[in-house]
C-alpha positions in Angstrom: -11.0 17.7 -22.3 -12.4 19.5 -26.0 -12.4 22.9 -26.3 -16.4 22.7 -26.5 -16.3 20.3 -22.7 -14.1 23.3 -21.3 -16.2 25.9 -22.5 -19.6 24.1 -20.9 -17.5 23.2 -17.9 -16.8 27.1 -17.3 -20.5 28.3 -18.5 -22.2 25.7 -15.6 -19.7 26.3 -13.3 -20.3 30.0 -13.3 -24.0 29.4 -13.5 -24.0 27.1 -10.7 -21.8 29.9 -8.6 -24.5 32.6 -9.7 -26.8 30.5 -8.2 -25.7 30.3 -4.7 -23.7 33.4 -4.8 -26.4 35.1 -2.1 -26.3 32.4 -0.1 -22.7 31.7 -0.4 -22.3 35.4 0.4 -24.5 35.8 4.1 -23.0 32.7 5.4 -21.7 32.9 8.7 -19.4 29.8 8.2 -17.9 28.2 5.4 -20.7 27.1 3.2 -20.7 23.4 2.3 -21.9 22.8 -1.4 -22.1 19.0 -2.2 -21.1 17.8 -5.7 -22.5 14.2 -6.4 -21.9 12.5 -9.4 -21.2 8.7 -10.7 -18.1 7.7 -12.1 -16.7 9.1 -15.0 -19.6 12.1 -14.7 -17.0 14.8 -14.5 -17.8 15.8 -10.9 -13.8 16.1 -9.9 -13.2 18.7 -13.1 -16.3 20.7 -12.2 -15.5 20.9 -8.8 -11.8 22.6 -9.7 -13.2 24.9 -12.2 -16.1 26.0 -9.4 -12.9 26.2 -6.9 -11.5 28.7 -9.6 -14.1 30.8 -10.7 -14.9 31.1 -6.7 -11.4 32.2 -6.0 -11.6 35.2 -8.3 -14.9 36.2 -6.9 -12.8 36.9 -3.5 -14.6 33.9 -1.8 -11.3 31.0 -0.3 -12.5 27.9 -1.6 -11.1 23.8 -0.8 -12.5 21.1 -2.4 -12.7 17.9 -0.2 -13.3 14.6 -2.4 -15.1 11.6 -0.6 -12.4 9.6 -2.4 -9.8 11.0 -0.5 -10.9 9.8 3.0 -10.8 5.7 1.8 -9.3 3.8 4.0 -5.4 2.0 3.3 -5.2 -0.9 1.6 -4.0 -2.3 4.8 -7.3 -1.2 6.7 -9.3 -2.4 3.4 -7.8 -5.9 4.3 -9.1 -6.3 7.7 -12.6 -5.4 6.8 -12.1 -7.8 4.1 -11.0 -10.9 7.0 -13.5 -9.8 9.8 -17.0 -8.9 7.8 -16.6 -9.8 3.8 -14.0 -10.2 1.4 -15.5 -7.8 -1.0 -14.5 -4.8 1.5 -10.9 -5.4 -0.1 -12.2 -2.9 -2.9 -12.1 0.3 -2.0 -15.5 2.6 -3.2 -18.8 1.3 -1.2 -20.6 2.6 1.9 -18.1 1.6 4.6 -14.8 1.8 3.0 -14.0 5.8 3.8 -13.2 6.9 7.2 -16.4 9.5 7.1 -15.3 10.7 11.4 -12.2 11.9 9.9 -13.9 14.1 7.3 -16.5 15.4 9.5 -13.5 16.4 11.8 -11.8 18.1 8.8 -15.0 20.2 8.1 -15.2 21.0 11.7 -11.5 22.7 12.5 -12.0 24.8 8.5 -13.8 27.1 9.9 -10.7 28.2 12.5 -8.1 27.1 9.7 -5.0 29.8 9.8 -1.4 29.9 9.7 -1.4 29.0 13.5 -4.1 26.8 13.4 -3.5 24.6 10.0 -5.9 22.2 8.6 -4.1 18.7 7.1 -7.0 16.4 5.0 -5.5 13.2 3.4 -4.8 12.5 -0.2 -5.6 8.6 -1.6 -3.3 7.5 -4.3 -5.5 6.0 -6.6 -2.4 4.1 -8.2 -1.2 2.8 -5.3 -4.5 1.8 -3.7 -3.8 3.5 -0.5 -3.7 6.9 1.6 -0.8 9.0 0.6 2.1 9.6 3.2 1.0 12.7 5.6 3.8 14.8 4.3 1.6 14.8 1.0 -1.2 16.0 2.4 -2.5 19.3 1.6 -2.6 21.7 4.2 -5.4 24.5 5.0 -4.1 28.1 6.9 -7.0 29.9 5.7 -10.9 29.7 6.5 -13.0 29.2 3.6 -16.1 31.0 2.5 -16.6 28.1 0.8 -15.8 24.1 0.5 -17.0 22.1 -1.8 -17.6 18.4 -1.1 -17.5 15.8 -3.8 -18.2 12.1 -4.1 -19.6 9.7 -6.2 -22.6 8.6 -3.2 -23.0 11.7 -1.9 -26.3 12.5 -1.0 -27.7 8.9 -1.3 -29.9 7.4 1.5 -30.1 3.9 2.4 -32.4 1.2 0.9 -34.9 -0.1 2.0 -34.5 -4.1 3.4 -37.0 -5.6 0.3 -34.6 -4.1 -2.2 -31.7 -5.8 -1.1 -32.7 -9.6 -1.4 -31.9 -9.7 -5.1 -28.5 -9.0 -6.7 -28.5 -6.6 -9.3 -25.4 -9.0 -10.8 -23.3 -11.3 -11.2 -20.7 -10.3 -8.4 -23.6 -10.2 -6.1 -25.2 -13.7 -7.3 -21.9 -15.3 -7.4 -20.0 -13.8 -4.3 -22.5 -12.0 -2.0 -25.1 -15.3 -2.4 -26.9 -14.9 1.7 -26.3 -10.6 1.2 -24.6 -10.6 4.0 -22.1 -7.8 2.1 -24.9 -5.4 0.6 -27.0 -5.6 3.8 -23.8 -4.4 5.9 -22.7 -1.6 2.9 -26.3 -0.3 3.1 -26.5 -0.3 6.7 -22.9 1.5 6.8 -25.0 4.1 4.6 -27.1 5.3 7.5 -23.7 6.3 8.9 -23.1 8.9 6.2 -26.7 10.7 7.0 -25.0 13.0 9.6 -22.5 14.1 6.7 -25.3 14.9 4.1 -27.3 16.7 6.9 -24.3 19.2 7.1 -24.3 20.3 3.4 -25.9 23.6 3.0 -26.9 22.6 -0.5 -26.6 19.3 -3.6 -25.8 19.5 -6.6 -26.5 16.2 -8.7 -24.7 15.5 -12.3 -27.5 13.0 -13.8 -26.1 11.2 -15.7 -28.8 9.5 -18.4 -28.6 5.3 -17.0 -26.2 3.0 -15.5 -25.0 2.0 -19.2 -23.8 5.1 -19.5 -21.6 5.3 -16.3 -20.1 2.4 -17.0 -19.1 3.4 -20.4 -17.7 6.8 -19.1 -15.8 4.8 -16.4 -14.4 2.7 -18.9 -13.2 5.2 -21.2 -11.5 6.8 -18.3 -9.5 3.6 -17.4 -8.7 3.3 -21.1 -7.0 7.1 -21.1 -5.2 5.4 -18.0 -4.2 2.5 -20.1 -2.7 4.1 -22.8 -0.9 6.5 -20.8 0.3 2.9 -18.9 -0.7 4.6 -15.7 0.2 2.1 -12.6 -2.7 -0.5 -11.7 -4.8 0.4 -14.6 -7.6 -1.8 -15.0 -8.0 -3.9 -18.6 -11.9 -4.5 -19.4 -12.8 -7.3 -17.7 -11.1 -5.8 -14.3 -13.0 -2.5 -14.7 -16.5 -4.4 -14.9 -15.6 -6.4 -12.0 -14.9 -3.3 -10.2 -17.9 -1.3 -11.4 -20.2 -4.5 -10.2 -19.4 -3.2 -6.6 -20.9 0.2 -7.4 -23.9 -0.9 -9.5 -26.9 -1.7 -6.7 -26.4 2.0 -5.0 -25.5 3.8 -8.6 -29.1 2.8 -9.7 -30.3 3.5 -6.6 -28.6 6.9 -6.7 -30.0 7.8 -10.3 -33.6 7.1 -9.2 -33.9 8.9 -6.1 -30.9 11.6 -5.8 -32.7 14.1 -8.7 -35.7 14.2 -6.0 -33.0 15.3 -3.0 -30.9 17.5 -4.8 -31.6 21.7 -4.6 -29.8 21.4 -8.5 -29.9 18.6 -10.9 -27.7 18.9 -13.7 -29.1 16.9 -16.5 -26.5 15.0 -19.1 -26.9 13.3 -22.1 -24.7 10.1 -23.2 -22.0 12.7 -24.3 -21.9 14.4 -21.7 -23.8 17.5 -22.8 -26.2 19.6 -20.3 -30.0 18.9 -21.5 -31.2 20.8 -18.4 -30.7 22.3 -14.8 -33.5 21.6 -12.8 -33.4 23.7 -9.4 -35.6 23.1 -6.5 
């Protein structure tokens, strides 16, 4: 990250913090701030630097990542032979284990030394859950948690908007819908999980072009670093096609749900918050 992203990422962080600080502050339980972002928006960073700044405030902070609660590879696989082989790629509506998470955020609260809270880890280079010895362990209750994910927040379409694919993925592989109509209704199964945030933050990012050019340059750092199961081009917009219909979706109608939109410019620069 430049000096000048760091510096922005600190400024909104602490700005963001002030924000919710009161509210933060008279909760009775830990208070769940959601983080929702596309791809490549910086969401993950944002989060750890909020994590950071909340700590030295006095306020225990965990950040919980959607991502983290995919299923294994192995579970991938079955969804992929019982409902639709595009469930083999991890990301879409159905593909976390969202009971597990709302179990996690319901033992925080008593989370001590006794009473220890284990959340799982995904490997993103394997494609799979980490072991259970890797995951990180809670013995303290939280004044605050902060949830981040790429979807969060997002409601379901409606049934019109799914008869055309938005591409080629979905014209060529998904031809009768059957795959986006089951991902969307898997979507109304995430509504209990957005109820429970006490507040949204959105990162806006400026159009789906943009996304996809942030997620690419992020799977090019991986590249040259010859990270394992980097993606070349042509992988990463095949993978990004599974994304696209609810990313639109998400940049027209999540600025209208959130209590703060943050908006970004093609560089990644805020233009503007907007809090409701």
């Amino acid at each position: 990250m430049s000096p000048d992203a760091s510096t922005q990422n600190s400024t909104l962080a602490g700005h963001l913090l002030d924000q919710y600080a009161g509210r933060i502050a008279r909760a009775r339980r830990p208070y769940l701030l959601g983080l929702s972002g596309l791809q490549g928006s910086g969401k993950s960073t944002l989060a750890r630097e909020m994590k950071l700044q909340a700590e030295s405030r006095g306020w225990p902070t965990e950040v919980l990542s959607l991502d983290d609660f995919y299923y294994s590879r192995s579970e991938r696989e079955l969804l992929a032979q019982q409902i639709h082989p595009l469930l083999r790629t991890r990301g879409v509506p159905g593909t976390h284990e969202i009971e597990l998470l709302l179990s996690v955020l319901a033992a925080l609260p008593q989370a001590s030394e006794k009473l220890p809270v284990d959340y799982p880890r995904f490997d993103k280079g394997r494609d799979t859950r980490a072991p259970p010895s890797r995951w990180p362990r809670v013995t303290r209750s939280p004044k605050l948690v902060i949830l981040e994910g790429w979807a969060l927040g997002v409601r379901p379409q409606i049934q019109a908007a799914l008869e055309e694919p938005v591409n080629s993925l979905e014209r060529d592989e998904d031809p009768d819908g059957r795959w986006r109509h089951w991902v969307n209704k898997q979507l109304r199964g995430y509504q209990p999980l957005w109820r429970k945030l006490d507040a949204l933050i959105v990162l806006q990012a400026p159009n789906w072009e943009v996304v996809r050019q942030w997620r690419s340059e992020q799977e090019e750092e991986l590249l040259a670093r010859h990270a394992p199961l980097a993606m070349d081009a042509e992988t990463m917009l095949r993978f990004l096609a599974h994304f696209e219909r609810l990313s639109r979706h998400a940049l027209a109608t999540l600025p209208a749900l959130a209590d703060t939109s943050v908006e970004y410019d093609a560089n990644r620069h805020v233009l503007a918050l907007n809090h409701s």
